[in-house]
C-alpha distance (Angstrom), angle and dihedral (degrees) to the residues before:
residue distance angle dihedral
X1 . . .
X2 3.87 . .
X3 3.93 113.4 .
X4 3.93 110.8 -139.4
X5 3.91 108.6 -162.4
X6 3.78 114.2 -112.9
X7 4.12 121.9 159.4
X8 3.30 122.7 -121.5
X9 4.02 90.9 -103.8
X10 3.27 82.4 58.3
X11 3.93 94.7 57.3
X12 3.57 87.6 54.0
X13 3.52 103.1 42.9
X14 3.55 87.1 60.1
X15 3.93 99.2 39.9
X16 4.45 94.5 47.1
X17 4.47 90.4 39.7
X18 3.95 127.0 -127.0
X19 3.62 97.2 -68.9
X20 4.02 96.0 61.6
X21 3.85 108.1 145.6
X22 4.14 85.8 -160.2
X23 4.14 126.3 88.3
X24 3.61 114.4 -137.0
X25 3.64 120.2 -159.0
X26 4.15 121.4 -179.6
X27 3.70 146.6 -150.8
X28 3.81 86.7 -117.4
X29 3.81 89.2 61.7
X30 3.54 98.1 -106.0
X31 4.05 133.9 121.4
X32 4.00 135.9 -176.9
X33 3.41 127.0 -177.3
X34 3.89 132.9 56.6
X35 3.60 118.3 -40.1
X36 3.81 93.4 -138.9
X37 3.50 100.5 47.3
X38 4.22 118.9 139.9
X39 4.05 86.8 -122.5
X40 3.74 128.1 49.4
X41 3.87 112.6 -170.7
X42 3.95 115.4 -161.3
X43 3.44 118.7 -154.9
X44 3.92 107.8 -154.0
X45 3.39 115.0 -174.7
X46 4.01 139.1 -1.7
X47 3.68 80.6 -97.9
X48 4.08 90.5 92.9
X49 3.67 93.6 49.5
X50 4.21 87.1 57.0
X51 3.58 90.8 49.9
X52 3.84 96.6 40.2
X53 3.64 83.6 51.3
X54 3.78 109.7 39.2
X55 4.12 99.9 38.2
X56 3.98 118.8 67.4
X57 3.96 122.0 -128.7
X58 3.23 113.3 -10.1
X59 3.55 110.7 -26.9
X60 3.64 92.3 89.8
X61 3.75 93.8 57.6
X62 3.77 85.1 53.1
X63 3.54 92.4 51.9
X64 3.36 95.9 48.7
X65 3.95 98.9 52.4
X66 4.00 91.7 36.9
X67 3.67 90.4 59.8
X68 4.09 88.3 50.5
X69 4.11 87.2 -114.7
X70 3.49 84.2 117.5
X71 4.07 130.1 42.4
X72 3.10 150.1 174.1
X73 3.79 145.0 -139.0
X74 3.68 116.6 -161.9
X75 3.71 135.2 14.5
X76 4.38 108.3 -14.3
X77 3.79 86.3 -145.0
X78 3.12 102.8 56.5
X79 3.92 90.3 45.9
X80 3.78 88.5 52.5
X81 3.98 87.2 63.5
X82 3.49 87.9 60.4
X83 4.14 107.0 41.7
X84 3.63 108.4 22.2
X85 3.71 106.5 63.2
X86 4.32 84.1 36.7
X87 3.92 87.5 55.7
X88 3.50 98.6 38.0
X89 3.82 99.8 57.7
X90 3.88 95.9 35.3
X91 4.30 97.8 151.1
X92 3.78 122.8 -128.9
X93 3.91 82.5 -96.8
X94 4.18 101.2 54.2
X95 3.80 86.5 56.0
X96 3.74 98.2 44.3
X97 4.02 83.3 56.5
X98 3.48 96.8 50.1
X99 3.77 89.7 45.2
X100 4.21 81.3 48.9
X101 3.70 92.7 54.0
X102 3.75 108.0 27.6
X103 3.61 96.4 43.0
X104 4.22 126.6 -130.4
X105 3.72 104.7 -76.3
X106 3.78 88.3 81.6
X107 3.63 78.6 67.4
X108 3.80 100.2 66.3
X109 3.73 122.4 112.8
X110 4.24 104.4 -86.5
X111 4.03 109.3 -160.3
X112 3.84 96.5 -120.5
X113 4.23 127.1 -125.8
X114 3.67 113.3 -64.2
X115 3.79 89.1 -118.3
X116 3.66 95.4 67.6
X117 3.87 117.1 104.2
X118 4.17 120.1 -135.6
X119 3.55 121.8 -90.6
X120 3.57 124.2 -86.8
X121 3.88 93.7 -108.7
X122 3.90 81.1 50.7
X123 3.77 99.1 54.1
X124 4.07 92.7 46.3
X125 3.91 85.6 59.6
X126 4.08 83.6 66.4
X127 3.50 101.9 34.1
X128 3.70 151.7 0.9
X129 4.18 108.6 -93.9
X130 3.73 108.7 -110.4
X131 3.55 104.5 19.8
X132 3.78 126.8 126.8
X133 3.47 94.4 -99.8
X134 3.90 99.8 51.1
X135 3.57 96.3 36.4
X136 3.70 84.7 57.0
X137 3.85 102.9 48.6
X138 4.21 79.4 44.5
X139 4.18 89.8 57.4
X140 3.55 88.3 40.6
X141 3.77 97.4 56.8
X142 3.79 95.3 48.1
X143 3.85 97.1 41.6
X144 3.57 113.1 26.9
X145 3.86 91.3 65.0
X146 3.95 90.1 113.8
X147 3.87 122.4 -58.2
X148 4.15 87.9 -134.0
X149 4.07 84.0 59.8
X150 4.04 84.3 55.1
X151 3.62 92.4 50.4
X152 3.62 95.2 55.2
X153 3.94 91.5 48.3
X154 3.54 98.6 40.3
X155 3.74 106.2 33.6
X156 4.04 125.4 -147.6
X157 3.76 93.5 -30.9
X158 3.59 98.2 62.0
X159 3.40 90.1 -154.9
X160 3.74 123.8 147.7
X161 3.78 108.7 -177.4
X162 4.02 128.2 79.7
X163 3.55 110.2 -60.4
X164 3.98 123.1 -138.8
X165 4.29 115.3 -125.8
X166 3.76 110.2 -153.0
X167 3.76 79.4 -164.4
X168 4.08 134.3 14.6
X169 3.91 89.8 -116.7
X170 4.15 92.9 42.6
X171 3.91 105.8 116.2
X172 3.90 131.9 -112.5
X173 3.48 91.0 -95.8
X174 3.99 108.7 42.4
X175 4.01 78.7 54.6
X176 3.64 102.8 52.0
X177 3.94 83.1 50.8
X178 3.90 91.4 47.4
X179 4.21 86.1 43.4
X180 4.34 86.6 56.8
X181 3.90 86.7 38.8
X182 3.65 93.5 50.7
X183 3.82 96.2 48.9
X184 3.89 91.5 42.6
X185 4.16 89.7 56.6
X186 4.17 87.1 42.0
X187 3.75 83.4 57.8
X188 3.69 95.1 42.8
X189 3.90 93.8 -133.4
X190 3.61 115.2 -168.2
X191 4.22 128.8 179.5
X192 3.93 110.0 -76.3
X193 3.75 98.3 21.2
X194 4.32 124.3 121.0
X195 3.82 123.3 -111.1
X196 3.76 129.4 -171.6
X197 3.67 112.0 -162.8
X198 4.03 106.8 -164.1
X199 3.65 112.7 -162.1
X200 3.45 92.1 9.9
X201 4.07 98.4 165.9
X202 3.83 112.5 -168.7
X203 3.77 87.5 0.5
X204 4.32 104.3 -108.4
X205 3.15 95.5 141.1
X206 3.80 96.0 48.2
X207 3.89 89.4 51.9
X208 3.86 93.7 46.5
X209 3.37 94.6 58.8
X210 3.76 99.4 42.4
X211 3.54 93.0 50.3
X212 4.03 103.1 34.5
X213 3.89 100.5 34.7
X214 3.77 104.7 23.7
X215 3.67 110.4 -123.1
X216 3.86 140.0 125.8
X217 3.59 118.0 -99.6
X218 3.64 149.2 -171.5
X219 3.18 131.8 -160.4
X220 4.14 136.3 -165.6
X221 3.53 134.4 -160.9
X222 3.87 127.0 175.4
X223 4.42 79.4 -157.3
X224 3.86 110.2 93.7
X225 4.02 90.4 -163.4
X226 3.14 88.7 55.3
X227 3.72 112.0 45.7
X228 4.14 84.0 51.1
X229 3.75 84.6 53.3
X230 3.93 96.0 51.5
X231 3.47 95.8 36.0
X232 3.67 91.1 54.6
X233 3.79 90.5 43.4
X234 3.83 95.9 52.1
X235 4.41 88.5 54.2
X236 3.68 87.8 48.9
X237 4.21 89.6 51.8
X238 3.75 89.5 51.5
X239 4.16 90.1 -114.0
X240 3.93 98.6 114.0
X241 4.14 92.4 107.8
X242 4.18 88.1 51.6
X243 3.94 103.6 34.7
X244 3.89 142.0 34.6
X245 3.96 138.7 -168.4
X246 3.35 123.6 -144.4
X247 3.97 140.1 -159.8
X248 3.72 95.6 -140.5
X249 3.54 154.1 111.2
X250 3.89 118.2 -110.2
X251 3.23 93.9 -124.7
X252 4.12 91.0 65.8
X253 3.72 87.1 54.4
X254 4.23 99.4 123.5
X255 3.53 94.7 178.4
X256 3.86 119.6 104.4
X257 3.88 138.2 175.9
X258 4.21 99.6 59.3
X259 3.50 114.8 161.6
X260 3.95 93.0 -145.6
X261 3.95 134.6 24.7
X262 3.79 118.5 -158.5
X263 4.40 113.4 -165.3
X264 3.68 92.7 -177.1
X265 4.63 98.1 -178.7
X266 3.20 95.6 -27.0
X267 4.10 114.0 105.9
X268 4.23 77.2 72.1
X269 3.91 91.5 83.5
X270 3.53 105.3 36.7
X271 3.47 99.6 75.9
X272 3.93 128.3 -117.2
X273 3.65 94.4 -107.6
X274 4.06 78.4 63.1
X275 3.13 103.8 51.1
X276 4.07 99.9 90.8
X277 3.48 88.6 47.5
X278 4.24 94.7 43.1
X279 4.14 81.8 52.9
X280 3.75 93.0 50.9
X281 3.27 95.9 48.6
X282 4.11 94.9 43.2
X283 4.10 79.2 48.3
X284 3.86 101.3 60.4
X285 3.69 89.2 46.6
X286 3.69 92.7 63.6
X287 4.54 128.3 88.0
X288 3.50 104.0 -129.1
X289 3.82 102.6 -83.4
X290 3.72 89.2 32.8
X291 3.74 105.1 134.2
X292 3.57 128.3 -148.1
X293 4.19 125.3 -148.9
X294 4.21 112.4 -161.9
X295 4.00 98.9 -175.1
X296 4.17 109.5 178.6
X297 3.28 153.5 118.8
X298 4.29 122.4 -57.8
X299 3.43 150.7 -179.6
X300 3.65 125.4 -111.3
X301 3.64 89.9 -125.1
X302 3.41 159.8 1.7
X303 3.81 102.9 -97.6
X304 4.23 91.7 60.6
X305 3.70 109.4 112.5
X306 3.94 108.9 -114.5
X307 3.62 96.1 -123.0
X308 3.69 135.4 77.1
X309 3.66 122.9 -126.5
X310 3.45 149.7 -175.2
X311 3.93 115.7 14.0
X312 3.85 91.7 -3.2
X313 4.08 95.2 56.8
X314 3.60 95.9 38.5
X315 3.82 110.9 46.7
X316 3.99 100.9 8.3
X317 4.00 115.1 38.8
X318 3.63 113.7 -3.7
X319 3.71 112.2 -149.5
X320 4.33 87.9 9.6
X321 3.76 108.3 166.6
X322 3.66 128.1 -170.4
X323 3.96 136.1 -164.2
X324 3.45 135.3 -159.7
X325 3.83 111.2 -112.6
X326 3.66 94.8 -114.5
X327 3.54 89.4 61.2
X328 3.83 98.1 52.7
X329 3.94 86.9 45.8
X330 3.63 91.4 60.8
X331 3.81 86.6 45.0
X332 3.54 92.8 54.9
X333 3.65 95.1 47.8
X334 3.57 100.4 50.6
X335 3.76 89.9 48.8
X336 3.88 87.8 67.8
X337 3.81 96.8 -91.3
X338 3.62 118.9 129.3
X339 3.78 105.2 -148.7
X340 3.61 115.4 -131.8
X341 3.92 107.1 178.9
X342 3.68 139.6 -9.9
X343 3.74 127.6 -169.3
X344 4.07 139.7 -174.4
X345 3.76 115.8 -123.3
X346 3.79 92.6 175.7
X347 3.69 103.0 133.4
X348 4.05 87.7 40.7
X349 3.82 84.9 69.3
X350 3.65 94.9 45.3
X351 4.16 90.4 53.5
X352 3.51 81.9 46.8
X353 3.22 100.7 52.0
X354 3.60 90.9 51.1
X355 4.06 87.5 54.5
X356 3.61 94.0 55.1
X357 3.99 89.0 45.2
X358 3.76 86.9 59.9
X359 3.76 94.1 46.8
X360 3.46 93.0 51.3
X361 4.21 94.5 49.8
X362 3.49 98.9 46.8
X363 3.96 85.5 49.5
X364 3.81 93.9 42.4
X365 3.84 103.8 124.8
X366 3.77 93.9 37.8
X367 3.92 85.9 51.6
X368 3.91 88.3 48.3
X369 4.01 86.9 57.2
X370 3.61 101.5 43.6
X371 4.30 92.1 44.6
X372 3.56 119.5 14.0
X373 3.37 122.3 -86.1
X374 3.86 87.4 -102.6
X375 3.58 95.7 56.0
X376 3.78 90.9 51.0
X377 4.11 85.1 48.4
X378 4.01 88.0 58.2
X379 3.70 91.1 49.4
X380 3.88 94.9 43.7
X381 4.03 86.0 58.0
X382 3.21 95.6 32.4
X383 3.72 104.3 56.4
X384 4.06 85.5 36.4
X385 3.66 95.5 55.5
X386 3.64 94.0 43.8
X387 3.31 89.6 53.6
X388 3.90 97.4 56.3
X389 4.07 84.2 47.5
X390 3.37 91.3 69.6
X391 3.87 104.2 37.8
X392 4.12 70.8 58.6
X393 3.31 109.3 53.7
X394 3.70 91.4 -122.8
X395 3.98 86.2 117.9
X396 4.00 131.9 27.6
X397 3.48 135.0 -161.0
X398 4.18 118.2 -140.2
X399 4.05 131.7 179.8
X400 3.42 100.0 -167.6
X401 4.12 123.5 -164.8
X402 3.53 124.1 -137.0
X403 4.36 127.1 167.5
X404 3.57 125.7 -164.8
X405 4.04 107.9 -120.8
X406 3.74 119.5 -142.6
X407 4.06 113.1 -131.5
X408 3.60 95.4 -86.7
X409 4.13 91.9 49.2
X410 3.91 103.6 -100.0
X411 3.56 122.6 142.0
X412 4.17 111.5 164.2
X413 3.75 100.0 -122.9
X414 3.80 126.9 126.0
X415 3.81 121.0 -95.5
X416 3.59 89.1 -116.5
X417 4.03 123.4 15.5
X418 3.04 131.3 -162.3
X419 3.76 104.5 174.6
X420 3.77 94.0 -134.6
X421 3.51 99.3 -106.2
């Protein structure tokens, strides 16, 4: 194959299209793109080009700017407008030109970041997908990162699920609280009642409801870090004699006869083949008129394959599954829970998103020393591109409703709710 010589600016001029609002300057000394732009991208070593050229979709773009071959000047989202819809849909024909021009040895096998997690095929060699065991090295590699490096991304709250903004201009914080209030007012918590929070990460919800709606609660995390964290948090607010954290699966939970049930992100790690048996469960645990509130992450329909891929599976949530919201309503229903309302936080987690994005810039270097700069590199484009998937529609957000009947079909809610917020 004859090699035509082409600079890397070149490459990416070609690869991002003529109307690319990004500069790209390259180890190779050249640059495309205009000068002014509001995003600069650096391209550091030939390193990107292997990884660009050896990994499908957009895993080699992750590679690439994990490993620091790749960087960028300027706000990561708005970069990600630019490259990763270009790189992900490059056609048989854009790659046989770059192959054309660069040459093959871009196409040689590159070791990839240390971050990155083994491929699915990879983990099922160790262990069966779903069970305790891998579900808990899977939590463990996603939360136990350091509990300081969630404070600087998350802020006060500690809350790492969608939050809920009474207004567009409402900050981070006043919408994590109205998220907890929201869920505690779905659930109709009143003073003396029981609450099992599943997945209940650094414990907010827990202490919301405890200390704003009086009941007894107990919360489980699959996270070690972060049940010490909670734990510890819920002594220091006084709430110790009315609520408990827990390192342990849901499925260990022996207690029965809870008047409410709060899955707050958690039906994403389960797995959808799980999720009858995850409602069941959730189900017997329930008093008649006990209601149950699943708020996570969906797809926007049907036809989506369950499992994540690329970037997301291998250096964010290994073995993360999603369902459309249909599917978990059905679920929910056939495990003897009458579903009583169901709403779409989408752009919530998208403002969100953006929150945590600013938390985690202004914090940057003190995120670099407490993780590794390539850990804080996954969760910069992480948090960015999952951002963008929502303001997309490539990813919802549902809290769905569901009551536990008593035989003749009661259930103590209102003929009409409206939550009061």
């Amino acid at each position: 194959m004859t090699q035509a010589t082409i600079t890397v600016g070149e490459v990416f001029e070609r690869l991002l299209g003529p109307r690319a609002t990004v500069s790209i300057t390259a180890y190779d000394g050249s640059s495309s793109g205009p000068a002014d732009a509001p995003v600069a991208i650096q391209v550091r070593s030939p390193l990107a080009l292997d990884y660009l050229m050896s990994s499908a979709g957009d895993l080699g773009l992750a590679r690439a700017y994990v490993a620091g071959a790749l960087d960028v000047t300027g706000d990561l989202y708005t970069a990600l407008h630019a490259l990763s819809a270009q790189v992900d849909q490059l056609s048989p024909a854009d790659r046989l030109w770059l192959l054309r021009k660069l040459g093959p040895r871009h196409l040689r096998v590159v070791k990839p970041p240390a971050e990155e997690h083994p491929s699915r095929f990879r983990r099922g060699m160790t262990a069966l997908r779903h069970s305790k065991g891998r579900d808990s090295e899977a939590i463990a590699s996603h939360y136990d990162v350091s509990n300081r490096f969630y404070e600087l991304v998350l802020g006060p709250s500690m809350a790492y699920t969608c939050a809920v903004f009474p207004e567009a201009g409402s900050s981070l914080e006043e919408a994590q609280y109205h998220k907890f209030d929201l869920v505690c007012r779905k659930l109709g918590l009143q003073p003396g009642m029981k609450l099992l929070d599943v997945g209940c990460g650094w414990g907010g919800m827990v202490a919301h409801a405890v200390r704003h709606y009086g009941v007894e609660a107990l919360g489980v995390t699959l996270s070690r870090e972060q049940a010490q964290w909670a734990q510890k948090n819920i002594v220091a607010l006084g709430l110790a004699d009315r609520a408990e954290i827990r390192h342990l699966d849901y499925r260990d939970v022996t207690e029965t006869g809870f008047d409410a049930i709060s899955s707050i992100g958690l039906t994403e790690h389960i797995g959808a083949r799980n999720v009858p048996g995850y409602f069941r469960f959730l189900a017997e645990k329930l008093k008649p008129h006990g209601r149950l509130l699943n708020h996570c992450i969906t797809n926007p329909d049907s036809s989506v394959a369950h499992r994540s891929r690329g970037f997301i599976d291998r250096y964010v949530f290994p073995d993360g599954e999603l369902e459309a919201p249909g599917e978990l309503v059905t679920a929910m229903h056939d495990a003897g829970l009458e579903v009583r309302h169901s709403e779409n936080l989408r752009e919530h987690y998208a403002l969100t998103l953006a929150g945590w994005c600013a938390n985690l810039d202004e914090h940057w270097d003190e995120a670099v020393a407490e993780a590794g700069a390539g850990r804080s590199r996954v969760w910069a484009l992480y948090l960015a591109a999952c951002r963008l998937a929502f303001e997309r529609r490539e990813i919802e957000l549902h809290q769905i409703l569901g009551v536990r009947t008593d035989r003749e079909g009661g259930m103590s809610m209102p003929l009409r709710p409206d939550w009061g917020v």
